[in-house]
C-alpha positions in Angstrom: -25.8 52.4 -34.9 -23.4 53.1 -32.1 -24.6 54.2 -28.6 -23.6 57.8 -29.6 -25.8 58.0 -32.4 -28.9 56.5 -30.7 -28.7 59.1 -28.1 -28.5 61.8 -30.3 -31.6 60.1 -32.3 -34.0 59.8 -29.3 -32.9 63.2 -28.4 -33.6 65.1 -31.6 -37.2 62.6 -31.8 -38.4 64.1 -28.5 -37.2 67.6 -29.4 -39.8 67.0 -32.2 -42.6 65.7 -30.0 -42.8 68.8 -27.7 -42.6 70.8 -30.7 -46.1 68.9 -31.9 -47.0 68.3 -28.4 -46.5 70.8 -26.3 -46.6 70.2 -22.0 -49.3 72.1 -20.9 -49.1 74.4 -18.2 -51.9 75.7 -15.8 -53.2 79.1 -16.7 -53.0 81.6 -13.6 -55.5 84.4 -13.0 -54.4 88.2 -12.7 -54.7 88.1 -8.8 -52.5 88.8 -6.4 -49.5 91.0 -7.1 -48.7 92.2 -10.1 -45.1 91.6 -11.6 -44.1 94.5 -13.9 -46.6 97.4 -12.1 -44.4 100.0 -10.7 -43.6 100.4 -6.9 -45.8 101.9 -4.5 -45.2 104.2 -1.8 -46.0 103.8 1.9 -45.3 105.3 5.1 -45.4 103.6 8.3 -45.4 105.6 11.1 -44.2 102.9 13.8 -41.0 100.6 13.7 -42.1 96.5 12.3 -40.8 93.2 11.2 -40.6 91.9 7.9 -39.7 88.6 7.9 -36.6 88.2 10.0 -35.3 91.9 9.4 -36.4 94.7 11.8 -37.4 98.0 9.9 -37.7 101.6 11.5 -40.0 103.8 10.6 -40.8 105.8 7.4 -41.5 105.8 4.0 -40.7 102.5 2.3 -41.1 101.3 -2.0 -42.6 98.1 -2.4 -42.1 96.3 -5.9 -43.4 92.9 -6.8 -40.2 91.5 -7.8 -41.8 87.8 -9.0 -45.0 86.5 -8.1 -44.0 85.3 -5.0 -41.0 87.8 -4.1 -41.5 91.6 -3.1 -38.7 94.1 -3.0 -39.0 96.4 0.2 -36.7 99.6 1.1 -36.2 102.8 2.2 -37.3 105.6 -0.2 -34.8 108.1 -1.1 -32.1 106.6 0.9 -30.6 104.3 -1.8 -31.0 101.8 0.9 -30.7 98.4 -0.3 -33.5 97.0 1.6 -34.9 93.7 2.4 -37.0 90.8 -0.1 -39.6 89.1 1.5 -41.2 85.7 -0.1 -45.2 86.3 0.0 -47.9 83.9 -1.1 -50.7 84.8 -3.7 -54.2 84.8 -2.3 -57.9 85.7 -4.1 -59.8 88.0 -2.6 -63.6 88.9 -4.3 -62.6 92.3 -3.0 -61.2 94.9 -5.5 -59.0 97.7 -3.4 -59.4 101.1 -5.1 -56.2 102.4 -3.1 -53.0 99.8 -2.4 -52.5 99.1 0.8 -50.0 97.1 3.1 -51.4 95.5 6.5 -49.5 94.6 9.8 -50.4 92.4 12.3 -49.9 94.1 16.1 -49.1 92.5 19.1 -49.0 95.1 22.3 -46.1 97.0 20.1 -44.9 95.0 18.1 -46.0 95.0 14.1 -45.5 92.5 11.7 -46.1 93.0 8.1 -48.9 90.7 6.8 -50.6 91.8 3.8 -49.6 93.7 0.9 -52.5 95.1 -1.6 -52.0 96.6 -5.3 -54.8 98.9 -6.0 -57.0 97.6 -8.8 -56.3 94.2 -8.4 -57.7 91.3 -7.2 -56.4 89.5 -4.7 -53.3 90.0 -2.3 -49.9 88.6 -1.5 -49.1 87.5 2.6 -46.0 86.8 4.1 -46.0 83.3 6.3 -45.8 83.9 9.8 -42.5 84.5 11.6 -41.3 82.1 14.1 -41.3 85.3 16.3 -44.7 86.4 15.2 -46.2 82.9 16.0 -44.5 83.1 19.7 -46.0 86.3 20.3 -49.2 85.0 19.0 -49.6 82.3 20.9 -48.1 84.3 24.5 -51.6 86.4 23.4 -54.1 83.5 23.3 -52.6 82.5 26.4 -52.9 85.8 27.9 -56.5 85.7 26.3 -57.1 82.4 28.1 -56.2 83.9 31.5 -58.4 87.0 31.3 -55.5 89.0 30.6 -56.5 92.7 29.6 -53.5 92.9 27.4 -54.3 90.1 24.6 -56.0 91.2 21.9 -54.6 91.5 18.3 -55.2 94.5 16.5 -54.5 94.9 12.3 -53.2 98.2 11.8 -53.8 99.0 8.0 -51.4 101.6 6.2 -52.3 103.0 2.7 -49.7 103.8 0.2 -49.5 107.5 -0.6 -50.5 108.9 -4.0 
């Protein structure tokens, strides 16, 4: 047999072997977002950050794009928007009504959270190296008896 032919052999014998033995993968609840469910609607009546773009006010679609990736722009403008990466956390708590949350800082907001009504579970976005710099100028501020340090979650609810 020539070098050619044994590499062809071993290739076509382990083609066979995952056809009798398939790899398992890990099975993966319905939590979290929900790729495939159409795009939800919310306004947000103050200027934030999503990810490293800054977004203005208004009324934005939110689409899970994968499980991991959410599509985020402008409705009605044709505006091509912004993707942020999110990871998938369980929640025992079942929103009736989707919902997005920011994180505030004095006023700035960040986009945290983002909620599919009827689902389980939520996706969040990691936290900006902005966000974290502002976060920490607050527990400092906190530290020093600063009136101003606080963080308030502001919670927006998609429109019907």
């Amino acid at each position: 047999m020539t070098t050619r032919s044994i590499s062809k052999f071993a290739t076509t014998l382990f083609a066979a072997i995952l056809c009798v033995f398939p790899i398992p993968t890990p099975a993966h609840a319905q939590t979290g977002l929900t790729y495939g469910l159409p795009s939800a609607r919310v306004t947000v009546p103050f200027a934030f950050e999503c990810g490293s773009r800054h977004l203005e006010a208004g009324t934005y679609e939110i689409k899970p794009v994968t499980n991991h990736i959410i599509s985020l722009h402008k409705a009605y403008s044709g505006d091509s928007g912004t993707m942020l990466m999110v990871m998938q956390d369980d929640s025992s708590r079942i929103p009736t009504k989707s919902k997005v949350v920011f994180h505030q800082y004095g006023g700035t907001y960040f986009l945290s959270e983002v909620w599919q009504g009827g689902h389980a579970g939520y996706a969040h976005a990691p936290l900006t190296k902005a966000e974290k710099q502002l976060r920490t100028a607050v527990v400092n501020n906190v530290a020093a008896n600063s009136p101003s340090g606080l963080v308030d979650t502001v919670i927006a609810v998609f429109a019907q």
